[in-house]
C-alpha positions in Angstrom: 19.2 35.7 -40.8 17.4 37.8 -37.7 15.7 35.5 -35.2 13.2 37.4 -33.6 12.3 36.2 -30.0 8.5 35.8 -30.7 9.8 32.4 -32.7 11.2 30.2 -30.0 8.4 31.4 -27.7 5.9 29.9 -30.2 7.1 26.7 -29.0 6.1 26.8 -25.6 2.3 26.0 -25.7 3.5 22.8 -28.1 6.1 22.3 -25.5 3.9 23.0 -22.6 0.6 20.6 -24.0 3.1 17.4 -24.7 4.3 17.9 -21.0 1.0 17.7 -19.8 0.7 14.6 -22.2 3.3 13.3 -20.5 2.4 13.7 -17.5 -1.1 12.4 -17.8 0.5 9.3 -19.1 3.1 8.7 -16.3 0.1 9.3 -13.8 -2.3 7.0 -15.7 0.7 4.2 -15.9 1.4 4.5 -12.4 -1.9 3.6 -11.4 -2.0 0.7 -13.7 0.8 -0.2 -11.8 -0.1 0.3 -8.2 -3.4 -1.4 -8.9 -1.2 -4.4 -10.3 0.8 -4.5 -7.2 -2.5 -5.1 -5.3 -3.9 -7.5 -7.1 -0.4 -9.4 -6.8 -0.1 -9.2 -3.1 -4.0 -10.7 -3.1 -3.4 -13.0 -4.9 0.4 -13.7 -7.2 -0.2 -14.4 -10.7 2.1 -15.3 -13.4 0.6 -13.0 -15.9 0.9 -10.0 -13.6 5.0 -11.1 -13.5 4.7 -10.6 -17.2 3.7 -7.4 -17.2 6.8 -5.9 -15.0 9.7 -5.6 -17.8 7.3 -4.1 -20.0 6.3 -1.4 -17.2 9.5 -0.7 -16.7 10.6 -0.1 -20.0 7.4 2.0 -20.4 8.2 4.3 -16.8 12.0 4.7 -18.5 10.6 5.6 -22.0 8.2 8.3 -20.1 11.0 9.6 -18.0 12.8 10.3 -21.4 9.8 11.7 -23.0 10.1 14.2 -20.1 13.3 14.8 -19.9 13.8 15.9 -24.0 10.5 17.7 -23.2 11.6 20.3 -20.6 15.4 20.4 -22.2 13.2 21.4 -25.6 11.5 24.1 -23.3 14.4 25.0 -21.0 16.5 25.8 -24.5 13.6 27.8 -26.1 13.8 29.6 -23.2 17.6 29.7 -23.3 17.5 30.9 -27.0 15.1 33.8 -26.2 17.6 35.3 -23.7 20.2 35.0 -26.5 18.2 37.1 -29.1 17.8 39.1 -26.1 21.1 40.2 -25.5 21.8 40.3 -29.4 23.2 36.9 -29.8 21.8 36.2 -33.2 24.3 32.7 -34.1 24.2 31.4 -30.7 20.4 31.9 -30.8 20.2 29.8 -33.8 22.2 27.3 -32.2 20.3 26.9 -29.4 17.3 27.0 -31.1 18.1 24.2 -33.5 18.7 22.1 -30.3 15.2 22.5 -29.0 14.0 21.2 -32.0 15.9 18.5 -32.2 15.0 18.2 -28.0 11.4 18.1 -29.0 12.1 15.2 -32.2 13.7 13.5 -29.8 11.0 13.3 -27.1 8.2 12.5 -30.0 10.2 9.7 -31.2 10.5 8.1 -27.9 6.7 9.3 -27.6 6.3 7.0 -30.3 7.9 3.8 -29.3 6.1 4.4 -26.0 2.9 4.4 -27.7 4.1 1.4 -29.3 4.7 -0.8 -26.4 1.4 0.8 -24.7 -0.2 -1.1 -27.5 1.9 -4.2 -27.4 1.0 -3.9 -23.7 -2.7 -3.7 -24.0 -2.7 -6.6 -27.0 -1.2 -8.9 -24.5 -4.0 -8.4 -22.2 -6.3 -9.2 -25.0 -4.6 -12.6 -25.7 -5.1 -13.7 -22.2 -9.1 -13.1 -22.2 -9.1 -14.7 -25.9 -7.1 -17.8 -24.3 -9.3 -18.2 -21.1 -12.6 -17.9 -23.6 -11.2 -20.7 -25.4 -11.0 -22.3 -22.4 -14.4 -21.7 -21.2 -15.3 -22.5 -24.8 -14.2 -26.0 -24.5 -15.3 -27.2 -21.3 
């Protein structure tokens, strides 16, 4: 089967958007972070400590997320100068590497969503434990 090269190059604005993604979340986590490291050094909190695995796991999953991500788009890339030179198998190779380069940074994507969530539901459980509190003082 002939792999033209207009195929892998459809995968670069998916590629390009879910770096950006990325990005946005690493840059939004890192402020969640720096702001966290403030408010510890003002004043140290237990609930803050409880927070640090969790944000570390989440920097590591993003990390991957980014890593899979440009491999997926340094591949495609690598696949195109295959079909270029009339490489047709190890095109398809390559190719089928960049896809499984972009599953791979969706799945971790994924978990990282996941403990974003967990994250954010742990937060809540502290305000719905100091309104109870409040509630029966």
């Amino acid at each position: 089967m002939q792999m033209e090269i207009s195929v892998p190059a459809l995968l670069f604005p998916a590629i390009s958007l879910l770096l950006l993604a990325y990005t946005n979340r690493f840059l939004g986590l890192s402020s969640v972070i720096r702001k966290l490291h403030e408010d510890y050094q003002r004043a140290p909190d237990a609930k803050i400590l409880r927070q640090i695995a969790n944000l570390r796991r989440r920097v590591a999953l993003i990390r991957g997320m980014q890593a899979a991500g440009a491999s997926a788009m340094f591949l495609c890339v690598l696949c195109m100068f295959l079909i270029f030179f009339g490489l047709q198998s190890g095109a398809h190779i390559v190719f089928s590497v960049s896809l499984a380069a972009m599953l791979i940074s969706l799945a971790i994507s994924l978990s990282e969503i996941r403990m974003s969530s967990d994250a954010l539901n742990i937060l809540l459980a502290d305000m719905e434990e100091d309104l109870a509190r409040h509630e029966t003082h």
